[in-house]
C-alpha positions as a Markdown table, in Angstrom:
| # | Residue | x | y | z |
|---|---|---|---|---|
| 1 | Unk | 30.2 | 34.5 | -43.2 |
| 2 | Unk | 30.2 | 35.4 | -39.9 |
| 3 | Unk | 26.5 | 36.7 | -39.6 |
| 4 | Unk | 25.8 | 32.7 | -41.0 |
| 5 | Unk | 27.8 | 31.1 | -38.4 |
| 6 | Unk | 26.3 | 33.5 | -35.5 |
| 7 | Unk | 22.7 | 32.6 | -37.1 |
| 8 | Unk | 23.6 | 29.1 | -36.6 |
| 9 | Unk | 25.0 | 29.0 | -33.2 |
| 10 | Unk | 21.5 | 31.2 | -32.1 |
| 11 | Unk | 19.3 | 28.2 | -33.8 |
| 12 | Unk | 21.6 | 25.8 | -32.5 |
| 13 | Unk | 20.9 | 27.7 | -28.8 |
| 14 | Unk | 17.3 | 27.6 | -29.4 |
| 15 | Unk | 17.4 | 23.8 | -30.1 |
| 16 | Unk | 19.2 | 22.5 | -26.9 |
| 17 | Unk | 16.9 | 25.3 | -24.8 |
| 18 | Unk | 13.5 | 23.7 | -26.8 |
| 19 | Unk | 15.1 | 20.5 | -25.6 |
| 20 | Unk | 15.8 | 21.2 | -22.2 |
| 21 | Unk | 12.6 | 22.7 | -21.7 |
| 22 | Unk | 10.7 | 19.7 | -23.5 |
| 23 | Unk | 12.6 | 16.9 | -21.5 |
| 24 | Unk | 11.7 | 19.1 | -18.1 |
| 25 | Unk | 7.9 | 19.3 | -19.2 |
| 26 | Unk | 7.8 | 15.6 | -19.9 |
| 27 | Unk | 9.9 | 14.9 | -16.1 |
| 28 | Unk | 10.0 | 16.7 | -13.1 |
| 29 | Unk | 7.8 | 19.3 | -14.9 |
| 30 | Unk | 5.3 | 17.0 | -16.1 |
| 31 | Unk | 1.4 | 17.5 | -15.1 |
| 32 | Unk | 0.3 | 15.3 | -11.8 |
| 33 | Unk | -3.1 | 13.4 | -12.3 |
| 34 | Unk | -4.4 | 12.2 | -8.9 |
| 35 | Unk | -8.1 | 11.1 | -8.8 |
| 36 | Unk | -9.7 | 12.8 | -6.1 |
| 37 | Unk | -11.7 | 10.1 | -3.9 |
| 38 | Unk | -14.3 | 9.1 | -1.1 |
| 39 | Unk | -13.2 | 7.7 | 2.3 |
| 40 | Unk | -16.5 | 5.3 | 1.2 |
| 41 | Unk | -14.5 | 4.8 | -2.6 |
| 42 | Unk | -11.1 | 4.8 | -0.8 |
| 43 | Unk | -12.2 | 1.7 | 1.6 |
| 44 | Unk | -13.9 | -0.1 | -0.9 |
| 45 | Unk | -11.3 | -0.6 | -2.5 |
| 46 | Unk | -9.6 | -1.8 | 0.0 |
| 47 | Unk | -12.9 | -4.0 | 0.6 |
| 48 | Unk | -12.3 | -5.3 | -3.2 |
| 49 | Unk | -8.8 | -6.3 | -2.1 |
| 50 | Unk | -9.6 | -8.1 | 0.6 |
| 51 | Unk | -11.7 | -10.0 | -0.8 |
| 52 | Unk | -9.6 | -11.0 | -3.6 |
| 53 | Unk | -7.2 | -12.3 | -1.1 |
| 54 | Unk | -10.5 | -14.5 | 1.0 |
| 55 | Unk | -12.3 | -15.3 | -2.2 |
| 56 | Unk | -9.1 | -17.1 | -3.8 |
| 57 | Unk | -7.6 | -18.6 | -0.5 |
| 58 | Unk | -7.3 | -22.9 | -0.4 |
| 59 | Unk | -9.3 | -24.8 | 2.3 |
| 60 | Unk | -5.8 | -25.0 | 3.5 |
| 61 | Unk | -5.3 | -21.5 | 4.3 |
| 62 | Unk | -3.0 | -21.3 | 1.2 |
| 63 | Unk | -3.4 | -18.0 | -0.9 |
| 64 | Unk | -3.5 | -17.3 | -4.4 |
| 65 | Unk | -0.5 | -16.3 | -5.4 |
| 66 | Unk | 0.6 | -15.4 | -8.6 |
| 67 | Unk | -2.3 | -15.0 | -11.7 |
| 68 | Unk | -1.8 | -14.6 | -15.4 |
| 69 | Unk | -4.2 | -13.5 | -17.9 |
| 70 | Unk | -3.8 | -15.8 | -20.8 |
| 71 | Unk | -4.2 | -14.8 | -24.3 |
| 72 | Unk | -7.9 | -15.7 | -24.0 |
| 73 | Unk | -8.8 | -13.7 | -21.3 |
| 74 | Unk | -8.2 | -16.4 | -18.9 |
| 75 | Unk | -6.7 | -16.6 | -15.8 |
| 76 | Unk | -3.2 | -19.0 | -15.6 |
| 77 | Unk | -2.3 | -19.7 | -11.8 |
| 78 | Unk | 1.3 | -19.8 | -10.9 |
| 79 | Unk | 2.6 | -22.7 | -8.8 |
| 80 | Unk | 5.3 | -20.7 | -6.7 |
| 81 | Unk | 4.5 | -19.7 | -2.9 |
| 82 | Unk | 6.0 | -17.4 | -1.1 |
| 83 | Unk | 6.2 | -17.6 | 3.1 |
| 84 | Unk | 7.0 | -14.4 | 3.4 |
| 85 | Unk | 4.6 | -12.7 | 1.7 |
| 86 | Unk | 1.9 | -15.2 | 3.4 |
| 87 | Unk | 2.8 | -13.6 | 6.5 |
| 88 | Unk | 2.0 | -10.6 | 5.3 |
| 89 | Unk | -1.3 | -11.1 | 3.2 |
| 90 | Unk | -1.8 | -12.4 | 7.1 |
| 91 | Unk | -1.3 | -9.1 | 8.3 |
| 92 | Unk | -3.2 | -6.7 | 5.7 |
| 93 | Unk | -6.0 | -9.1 | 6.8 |
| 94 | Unk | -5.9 | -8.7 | 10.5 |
| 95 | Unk | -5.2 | -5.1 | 9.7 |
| 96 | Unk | -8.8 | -4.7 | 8.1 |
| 97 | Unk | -10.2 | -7.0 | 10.6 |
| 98 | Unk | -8.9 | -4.2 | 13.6 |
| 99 | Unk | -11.3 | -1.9 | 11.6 |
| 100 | Unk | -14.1 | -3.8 | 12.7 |
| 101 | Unk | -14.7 | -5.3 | 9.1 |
| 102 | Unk | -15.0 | -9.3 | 10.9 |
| 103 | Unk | -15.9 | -11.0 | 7.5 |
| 104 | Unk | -12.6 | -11.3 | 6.8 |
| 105 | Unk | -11.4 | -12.7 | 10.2 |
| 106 | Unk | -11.8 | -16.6 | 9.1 |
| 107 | Unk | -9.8 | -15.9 | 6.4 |
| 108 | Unk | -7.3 | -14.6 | 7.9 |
| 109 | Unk | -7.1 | -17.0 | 11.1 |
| 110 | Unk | -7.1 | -19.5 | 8.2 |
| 111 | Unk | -4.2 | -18.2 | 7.1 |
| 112 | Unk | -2.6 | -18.0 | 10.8 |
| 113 | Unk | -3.3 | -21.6 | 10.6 |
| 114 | Unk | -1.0 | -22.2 | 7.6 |
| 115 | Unk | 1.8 | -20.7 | 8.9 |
| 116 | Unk | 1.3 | -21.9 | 12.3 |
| 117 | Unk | 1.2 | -25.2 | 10.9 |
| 118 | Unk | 4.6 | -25.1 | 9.8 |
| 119 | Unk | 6.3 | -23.8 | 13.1 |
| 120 | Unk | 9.9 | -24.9 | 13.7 |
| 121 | Unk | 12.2 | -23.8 | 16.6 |
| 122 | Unk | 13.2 | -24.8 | 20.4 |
| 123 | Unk | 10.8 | -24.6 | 23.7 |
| 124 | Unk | 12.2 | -20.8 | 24.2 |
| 125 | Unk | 11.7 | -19.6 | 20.7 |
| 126 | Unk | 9.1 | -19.7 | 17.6 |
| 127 | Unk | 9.6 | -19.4 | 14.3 |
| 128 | Unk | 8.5 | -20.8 | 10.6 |
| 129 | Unk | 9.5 | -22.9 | 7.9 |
| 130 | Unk | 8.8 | -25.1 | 4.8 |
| 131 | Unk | 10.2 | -28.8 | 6.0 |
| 132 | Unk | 13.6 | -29.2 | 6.6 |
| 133 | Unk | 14.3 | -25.2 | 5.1 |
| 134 | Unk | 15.6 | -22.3 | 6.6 |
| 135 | Unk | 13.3 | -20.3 | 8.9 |
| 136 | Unk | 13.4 | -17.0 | 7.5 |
| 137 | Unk | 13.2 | -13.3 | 10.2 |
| 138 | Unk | 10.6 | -11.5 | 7.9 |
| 139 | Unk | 8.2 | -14.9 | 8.2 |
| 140 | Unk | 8.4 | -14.7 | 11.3 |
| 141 | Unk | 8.2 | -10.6 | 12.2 |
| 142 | Unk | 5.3 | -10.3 | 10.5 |
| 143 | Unk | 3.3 | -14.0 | 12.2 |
| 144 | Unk | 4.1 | -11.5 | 15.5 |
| 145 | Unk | 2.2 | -8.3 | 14.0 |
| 146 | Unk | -0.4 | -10.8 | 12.6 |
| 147 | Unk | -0.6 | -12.0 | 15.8 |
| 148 | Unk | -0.8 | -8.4 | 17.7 |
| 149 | Unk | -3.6 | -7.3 | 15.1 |
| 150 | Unk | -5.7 | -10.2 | 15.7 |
| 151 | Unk | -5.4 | -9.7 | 19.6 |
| 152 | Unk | -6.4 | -6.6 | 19.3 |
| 153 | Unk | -9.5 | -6.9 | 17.1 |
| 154 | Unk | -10.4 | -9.7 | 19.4 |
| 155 | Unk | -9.3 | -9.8 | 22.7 |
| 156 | Unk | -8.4 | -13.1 | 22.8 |
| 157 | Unk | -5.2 | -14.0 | 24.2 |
| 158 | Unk | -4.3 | -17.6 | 23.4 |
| 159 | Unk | -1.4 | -16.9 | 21.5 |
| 160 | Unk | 0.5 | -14.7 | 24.1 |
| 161 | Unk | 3.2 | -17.9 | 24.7 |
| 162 | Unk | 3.3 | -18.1 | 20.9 |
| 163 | Unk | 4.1 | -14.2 | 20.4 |
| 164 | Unk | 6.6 | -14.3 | 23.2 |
| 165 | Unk | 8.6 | -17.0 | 21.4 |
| 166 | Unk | 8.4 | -15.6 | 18.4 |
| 167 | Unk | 9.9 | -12.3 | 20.1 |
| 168 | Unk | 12.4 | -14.7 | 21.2 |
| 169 | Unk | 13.4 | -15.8 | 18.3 |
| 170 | Unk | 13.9 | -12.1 | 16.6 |
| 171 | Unk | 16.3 | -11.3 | 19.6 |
| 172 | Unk | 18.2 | -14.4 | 18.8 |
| 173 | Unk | 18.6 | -13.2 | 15.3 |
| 174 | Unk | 19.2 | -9.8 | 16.6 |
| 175 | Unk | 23.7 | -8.2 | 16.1 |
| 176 | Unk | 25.3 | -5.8 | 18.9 |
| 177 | Unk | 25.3 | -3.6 | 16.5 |
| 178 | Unk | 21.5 | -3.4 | 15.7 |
| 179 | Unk | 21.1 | -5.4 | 12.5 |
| 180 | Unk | 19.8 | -8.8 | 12.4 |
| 181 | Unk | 20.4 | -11.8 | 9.9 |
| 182 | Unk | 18.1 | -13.1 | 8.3 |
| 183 | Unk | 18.3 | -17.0 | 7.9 |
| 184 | Unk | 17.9 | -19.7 | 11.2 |
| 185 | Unk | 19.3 | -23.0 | 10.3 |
| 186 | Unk | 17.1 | -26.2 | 11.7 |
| 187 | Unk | 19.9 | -28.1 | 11.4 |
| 188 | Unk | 22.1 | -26.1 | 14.5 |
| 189 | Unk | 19.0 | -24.4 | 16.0 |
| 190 | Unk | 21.0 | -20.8 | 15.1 |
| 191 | Unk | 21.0 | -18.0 | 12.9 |
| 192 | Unk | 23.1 | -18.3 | 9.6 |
| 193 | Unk | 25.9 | -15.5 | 10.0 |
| 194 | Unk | 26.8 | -13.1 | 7.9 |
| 195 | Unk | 23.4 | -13.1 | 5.9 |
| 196 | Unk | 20.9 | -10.3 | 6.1 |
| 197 | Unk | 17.9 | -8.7 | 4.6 |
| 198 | Unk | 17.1 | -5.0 | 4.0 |
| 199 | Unk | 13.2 | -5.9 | 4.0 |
| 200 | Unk | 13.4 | -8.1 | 7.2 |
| 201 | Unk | 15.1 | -5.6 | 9.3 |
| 202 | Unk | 12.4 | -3.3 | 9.0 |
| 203 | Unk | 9.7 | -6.2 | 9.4 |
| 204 | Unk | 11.6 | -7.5 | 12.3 |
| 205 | Unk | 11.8 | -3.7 | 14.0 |
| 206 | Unk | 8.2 | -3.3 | 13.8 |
| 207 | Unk | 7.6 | -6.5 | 15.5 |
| 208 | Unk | 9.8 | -5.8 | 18.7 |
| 209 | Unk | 8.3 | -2.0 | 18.6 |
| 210 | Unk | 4.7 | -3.5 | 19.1 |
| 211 | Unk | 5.6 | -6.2 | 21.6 |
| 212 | Unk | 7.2 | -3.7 | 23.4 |
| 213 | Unk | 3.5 | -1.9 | 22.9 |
| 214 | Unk | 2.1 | -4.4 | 23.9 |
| 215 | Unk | 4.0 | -6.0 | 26.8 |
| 216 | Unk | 5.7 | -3.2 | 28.2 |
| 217 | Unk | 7.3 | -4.8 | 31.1 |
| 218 | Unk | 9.5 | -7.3 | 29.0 |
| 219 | Unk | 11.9 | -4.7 | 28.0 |
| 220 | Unk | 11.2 | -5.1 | 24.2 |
| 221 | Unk | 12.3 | -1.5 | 23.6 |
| 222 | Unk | 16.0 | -1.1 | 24.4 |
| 223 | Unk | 16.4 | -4.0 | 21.1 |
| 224 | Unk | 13.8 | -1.9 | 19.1 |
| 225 | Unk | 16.1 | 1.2 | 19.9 |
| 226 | Unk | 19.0 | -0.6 | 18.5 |
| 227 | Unk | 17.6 | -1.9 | 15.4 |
| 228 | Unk | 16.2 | 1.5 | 15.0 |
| 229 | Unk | 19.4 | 3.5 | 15.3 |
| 230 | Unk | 21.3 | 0.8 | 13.3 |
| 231 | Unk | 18.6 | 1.6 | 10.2 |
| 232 | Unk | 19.1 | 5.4 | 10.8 |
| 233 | Unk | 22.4 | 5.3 | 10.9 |
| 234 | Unk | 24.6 | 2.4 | 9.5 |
| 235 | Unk | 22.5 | 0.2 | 7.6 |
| 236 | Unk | 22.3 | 1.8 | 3.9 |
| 237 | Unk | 26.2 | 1.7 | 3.8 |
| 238 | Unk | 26.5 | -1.6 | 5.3 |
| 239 | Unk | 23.8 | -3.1 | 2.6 |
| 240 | Unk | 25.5 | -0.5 | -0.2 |
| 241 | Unk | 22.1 | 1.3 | -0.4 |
| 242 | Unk | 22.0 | 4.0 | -3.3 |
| 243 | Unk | 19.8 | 6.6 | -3.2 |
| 244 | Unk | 20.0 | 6.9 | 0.8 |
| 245 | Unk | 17.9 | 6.2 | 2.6 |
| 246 | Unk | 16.4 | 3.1 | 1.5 |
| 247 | Unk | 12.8 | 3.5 | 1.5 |
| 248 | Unk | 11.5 | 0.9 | 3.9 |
| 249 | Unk | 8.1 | 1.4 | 4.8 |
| 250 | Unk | 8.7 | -1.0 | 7.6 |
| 251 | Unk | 10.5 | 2.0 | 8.7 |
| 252 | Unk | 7.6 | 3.9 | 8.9 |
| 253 | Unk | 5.4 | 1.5 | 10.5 |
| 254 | Unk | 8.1 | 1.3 | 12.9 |
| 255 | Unk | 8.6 | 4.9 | 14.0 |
| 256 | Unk | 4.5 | 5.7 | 14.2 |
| 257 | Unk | 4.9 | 2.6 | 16.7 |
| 258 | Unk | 7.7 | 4.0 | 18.8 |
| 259 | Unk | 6.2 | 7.3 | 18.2 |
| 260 | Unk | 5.6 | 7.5 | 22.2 |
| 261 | Unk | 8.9 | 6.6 | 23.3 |
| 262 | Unk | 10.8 | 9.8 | 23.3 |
| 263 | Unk | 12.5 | 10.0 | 19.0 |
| 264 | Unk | 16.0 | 11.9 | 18.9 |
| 265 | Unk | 16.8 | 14.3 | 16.0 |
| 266 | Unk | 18.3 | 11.3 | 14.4 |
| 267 | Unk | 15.0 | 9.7 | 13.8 |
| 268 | Unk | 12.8 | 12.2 | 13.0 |
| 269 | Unk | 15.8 | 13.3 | 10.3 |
| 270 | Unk | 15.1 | 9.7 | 9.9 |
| 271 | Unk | 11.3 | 9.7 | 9.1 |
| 272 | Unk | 11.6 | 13.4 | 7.1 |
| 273 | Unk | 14.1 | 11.2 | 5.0 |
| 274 | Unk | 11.6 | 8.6 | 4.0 |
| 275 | Unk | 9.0 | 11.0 | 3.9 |
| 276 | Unk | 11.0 | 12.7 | 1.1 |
| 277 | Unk | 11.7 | 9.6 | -1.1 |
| 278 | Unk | 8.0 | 8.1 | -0.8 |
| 279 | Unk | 6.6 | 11.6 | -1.9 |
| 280 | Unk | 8.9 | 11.4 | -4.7 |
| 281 | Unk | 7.4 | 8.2 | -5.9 |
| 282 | Unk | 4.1 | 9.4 | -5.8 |
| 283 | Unk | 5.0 | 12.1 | -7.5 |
| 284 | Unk | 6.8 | 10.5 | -10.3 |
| 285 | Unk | 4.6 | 8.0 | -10.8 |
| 286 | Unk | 1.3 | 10.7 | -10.4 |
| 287 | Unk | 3.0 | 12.1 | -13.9 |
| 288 | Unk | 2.8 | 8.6 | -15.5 |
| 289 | Unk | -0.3 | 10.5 | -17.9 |
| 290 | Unk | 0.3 | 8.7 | -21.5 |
| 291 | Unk | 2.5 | 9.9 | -24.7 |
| 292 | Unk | 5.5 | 11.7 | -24.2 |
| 293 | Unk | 5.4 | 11.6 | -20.2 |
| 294 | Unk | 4.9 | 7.9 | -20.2 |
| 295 | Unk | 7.6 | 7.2 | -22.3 |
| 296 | Unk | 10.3 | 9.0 | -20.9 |
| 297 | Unk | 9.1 | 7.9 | -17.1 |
| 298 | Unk | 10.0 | 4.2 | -16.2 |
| 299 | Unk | 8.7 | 1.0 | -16.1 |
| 300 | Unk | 5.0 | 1.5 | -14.4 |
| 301 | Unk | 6.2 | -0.1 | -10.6 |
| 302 | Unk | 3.8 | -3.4 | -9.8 |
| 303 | Unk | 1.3 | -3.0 | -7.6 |
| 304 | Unk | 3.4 | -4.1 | -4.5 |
| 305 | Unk | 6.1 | -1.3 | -4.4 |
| 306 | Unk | 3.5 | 1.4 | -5.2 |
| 307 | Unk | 1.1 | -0.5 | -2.0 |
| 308 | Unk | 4.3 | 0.0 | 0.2 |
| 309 | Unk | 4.5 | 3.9 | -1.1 |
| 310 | Unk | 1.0 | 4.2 | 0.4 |
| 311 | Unk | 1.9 | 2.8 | 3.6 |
| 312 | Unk | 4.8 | 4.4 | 4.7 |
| 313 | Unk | 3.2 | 7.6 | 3.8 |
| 314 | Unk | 0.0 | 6.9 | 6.1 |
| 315 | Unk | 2.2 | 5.5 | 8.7 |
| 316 | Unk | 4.2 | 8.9 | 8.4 |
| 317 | Unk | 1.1 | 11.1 | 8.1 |
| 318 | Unk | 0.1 | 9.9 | 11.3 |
| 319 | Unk | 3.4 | 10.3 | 13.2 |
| 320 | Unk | 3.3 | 13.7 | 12.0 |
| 321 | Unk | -0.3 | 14.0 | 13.5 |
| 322 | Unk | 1.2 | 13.3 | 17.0 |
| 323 | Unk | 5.2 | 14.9 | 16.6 |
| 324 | Unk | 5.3 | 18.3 | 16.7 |
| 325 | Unk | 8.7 | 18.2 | 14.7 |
| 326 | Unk | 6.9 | 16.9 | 11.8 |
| 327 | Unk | 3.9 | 19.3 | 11.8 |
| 328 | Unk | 4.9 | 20.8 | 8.9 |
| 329 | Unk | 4.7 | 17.4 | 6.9 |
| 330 | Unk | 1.3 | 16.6 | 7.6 |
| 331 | Unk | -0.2 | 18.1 | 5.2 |
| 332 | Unk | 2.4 | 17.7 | 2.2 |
| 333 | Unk | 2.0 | 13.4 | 3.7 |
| 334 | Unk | -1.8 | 13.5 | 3.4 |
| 335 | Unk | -1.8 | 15.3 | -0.4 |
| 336 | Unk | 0.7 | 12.6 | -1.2 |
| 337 | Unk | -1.2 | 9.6 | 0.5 |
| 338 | Unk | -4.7 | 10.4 | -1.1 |
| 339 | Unk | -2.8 | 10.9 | -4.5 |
| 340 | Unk | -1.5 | 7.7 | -4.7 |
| 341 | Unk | -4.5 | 6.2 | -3.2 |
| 342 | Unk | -6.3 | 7.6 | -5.7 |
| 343 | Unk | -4.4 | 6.2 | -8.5 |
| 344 | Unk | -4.1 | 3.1 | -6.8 |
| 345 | Unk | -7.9 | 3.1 | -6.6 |
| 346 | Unk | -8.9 | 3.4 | -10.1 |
| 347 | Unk | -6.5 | 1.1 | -11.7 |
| 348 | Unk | -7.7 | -1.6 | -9.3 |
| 349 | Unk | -9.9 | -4.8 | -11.7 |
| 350 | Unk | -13.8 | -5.0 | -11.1 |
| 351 | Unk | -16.4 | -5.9 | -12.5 |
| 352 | Unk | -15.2 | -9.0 | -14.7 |
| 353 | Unk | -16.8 | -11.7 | -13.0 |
| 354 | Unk | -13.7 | -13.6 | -13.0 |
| 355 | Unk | -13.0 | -14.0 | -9.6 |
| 356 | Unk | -9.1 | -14.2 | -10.2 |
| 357 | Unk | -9.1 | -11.2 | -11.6 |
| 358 | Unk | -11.7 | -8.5 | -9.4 |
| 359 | Unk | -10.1 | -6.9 | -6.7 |
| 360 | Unk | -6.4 | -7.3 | -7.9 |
| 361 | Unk | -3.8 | -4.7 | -9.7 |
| 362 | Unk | -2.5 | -6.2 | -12.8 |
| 363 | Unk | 1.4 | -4.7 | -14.3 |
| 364 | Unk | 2.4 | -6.5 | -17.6 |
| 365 | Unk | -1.1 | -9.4 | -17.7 |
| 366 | Unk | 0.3 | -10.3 | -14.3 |
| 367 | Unk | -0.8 | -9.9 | -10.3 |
| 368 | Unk | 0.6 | -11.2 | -7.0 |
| 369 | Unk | -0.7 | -11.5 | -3.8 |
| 370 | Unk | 1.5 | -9.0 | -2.2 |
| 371 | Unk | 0.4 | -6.2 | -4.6 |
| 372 | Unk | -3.3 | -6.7 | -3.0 |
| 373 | Unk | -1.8 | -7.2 | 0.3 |
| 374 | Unk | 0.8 | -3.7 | -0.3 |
| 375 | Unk | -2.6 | -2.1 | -1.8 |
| 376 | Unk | -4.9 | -2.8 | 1.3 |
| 377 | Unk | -3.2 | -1.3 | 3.9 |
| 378 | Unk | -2.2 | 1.7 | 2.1 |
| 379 | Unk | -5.8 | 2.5 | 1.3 |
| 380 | Unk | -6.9 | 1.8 | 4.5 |
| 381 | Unk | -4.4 | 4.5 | 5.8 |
| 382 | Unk | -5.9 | 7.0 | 3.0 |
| 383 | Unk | -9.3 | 6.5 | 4.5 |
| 384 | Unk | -8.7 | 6.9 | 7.6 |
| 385 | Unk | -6.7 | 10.3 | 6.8 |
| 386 | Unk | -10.6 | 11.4 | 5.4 |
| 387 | Unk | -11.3 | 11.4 | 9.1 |
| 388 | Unk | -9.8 | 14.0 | 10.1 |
């Protein structure tokens, strides 16, 4: 009796070890698949983006923002807009346009136009709304990068009052401690209190960084600083932020942009954080390969969130290019960055004809504006990586 119950516990052992060792294969043991690829293939795709985002933009300067693929095979156009993520599209145009790629400047001025259009706000300070709503920081961060890219793919400078109004306005939205709300109310011309935004934070950092870049003399950087510190330090338990840090690839853009200014050990502990949680969900989502490992990983992320992965990692790679703190990064960032970019690449719709449909990244029959926006820059970064 004994010798059977002995037997027993042994093959019961060997089950939960066979378990264990099956659960890890199919996880964090599970085989990575990252297509290798071209700087040509990696900005092509970016190309394919872009011009999903010109191609299906109104006269008005409105862009496509939500498509469905019907039962048929045919695309179903959402209603809903979005002014924040207009801003942005904005940007990741501009942001192509700095390459020196200018066919896709009068799309994108087109869309400066729209949200120009709907500017709101006092004679000292800028911002953007829909009517009678509340102007919202993010809209309005990222109309200032917009406006930064385009100056310097052009050299024009007719909107320098406009981008010092609109730094204006973030420093009206701006705490003591760092943080910033996120709503402005027309109705009082002042911020709504108590309300804030972990994405417009980062969006609004970015944008005070880069005027500060830009017009050094104005003092931009002792509110960047703040903002900067408050992220680093306060923010994730103020917004109850679980896992820590929250992964902000605002963030990243933010620190390559202050990368110049003299970083403390708290923000390059900071940007080895972020670098830590984006290369995790690379990773993770590199193992997404089909059977057993795609059915014990998650949801597949849309297009957007695994666009911002690729972003924060090339903003991060190149910090690490320039910080010698983060030397030993930069290669671990690129691996990561053309892994995604890779992945990102090849799941990307051509060659349909359907003009809804080429260029984007569809999750679930579905595709949004900011996934091609999220998508562009990212593989723009990974290109430009292939330079050096």
């Amino acid at each position: 009796m004994k010798r059977k119950r002995k037997s027993y516990r042994l093959i019961a052992w060997g089950v939960i070890w066979l378990l264990t060792i099956g659960s890890l294969r199919a996880t964090l043991l599970a085989a990575e698949i990252c297509p290798s690829s071209t700087k040509e293939e990696l900005y092509l795709s970016a190309q394919e983006a872009a011009n999903w985002i010109s191609q299906n933009q109104s006269n008005d300067g409105r862009y496509l923002y939500e498509v469905k693929i019907s039962a048929t095979g045919n695309p179903i156009i959402s209603d809903e807009y979005n002014l924040v993520r207009h801003a942005g599209t904005t940007m990741a145009l501009y942001q192509i346009v700095e390459e020196g790629d200018y066919q896709y400047l009068e799309a994108a001025d087109a869309g400066l136009k729209y949200l120009l259009d709907r500017s709101v706000g006092t004679e000292e300070i800028l911002a953007i709304a829909e009517g009678s709503a509340n102007a919202k920081l993010g809209t309005a961060s990222l109309l200032a990068i917009s406006l930064i890219k385009r100056r310097a793919a052009t050299n024009d400078k007719k909107y320098d009052n406009a981008l010092e109004q609109v730094g204006a306005f973030i420093l009206e939205m701006q705490r003591e401690d760092g943080s910033m709300l996120y709503f402005w109310d027309q109705e009082t011309n002042s911020p709504v209190p108590d309300i804030t935004s972990l994405f417009a934070t980062g969006e609004a950092l970015w944008a005070l960084a880069s005027l500060h870049n830009l017009f050094p003399e104005n003092g931009w950087d002792q509110a960047a600083f703040l903002t900067l510190d408050y992220m680093a330090t306060q923010r994730d338990e103020d917004e109850n932020v679980w896992p820590r840090p929250w992964a902000d690839q605002w963030a990243a853009y933010s620190l390559n942009e202050m990368s110049e200014w003299g970083l403390n050990e708290i923000h390059i502990n900071y940007a080895k954080e972020l670098a830590a949680q984006f290369g995790i969900a690379v990773r993770w989502e590199s193992q997404r390969n089909g059977g057993l490992d795609g059915l014990v990983h998650s949801p597949e992320p849309i297009a957007a969130g695994q666009g911002t992965w690729l972003e924060a990692i090339g903003m991060l790679h190149q910090l690490a290019e320039n910080e010698s703190r983060l030397e030993d990064l930069k290669n671990p960032l690129k691996d990561r960055l053309l892994c995604g970019a890779g992945r990102m690449r090849v799941k990307q719709t051509t060659g349909t004809g359907v003009i809804e449909f080429d260029g984007g990244w569809f999750t679930g029959g579905t595709s949004r504006v900011d996934g091609q926006q999220h998508a562009l820059s990212g593989l723009l970064f990974a290109a430009s990586s292939l330079d050096k």
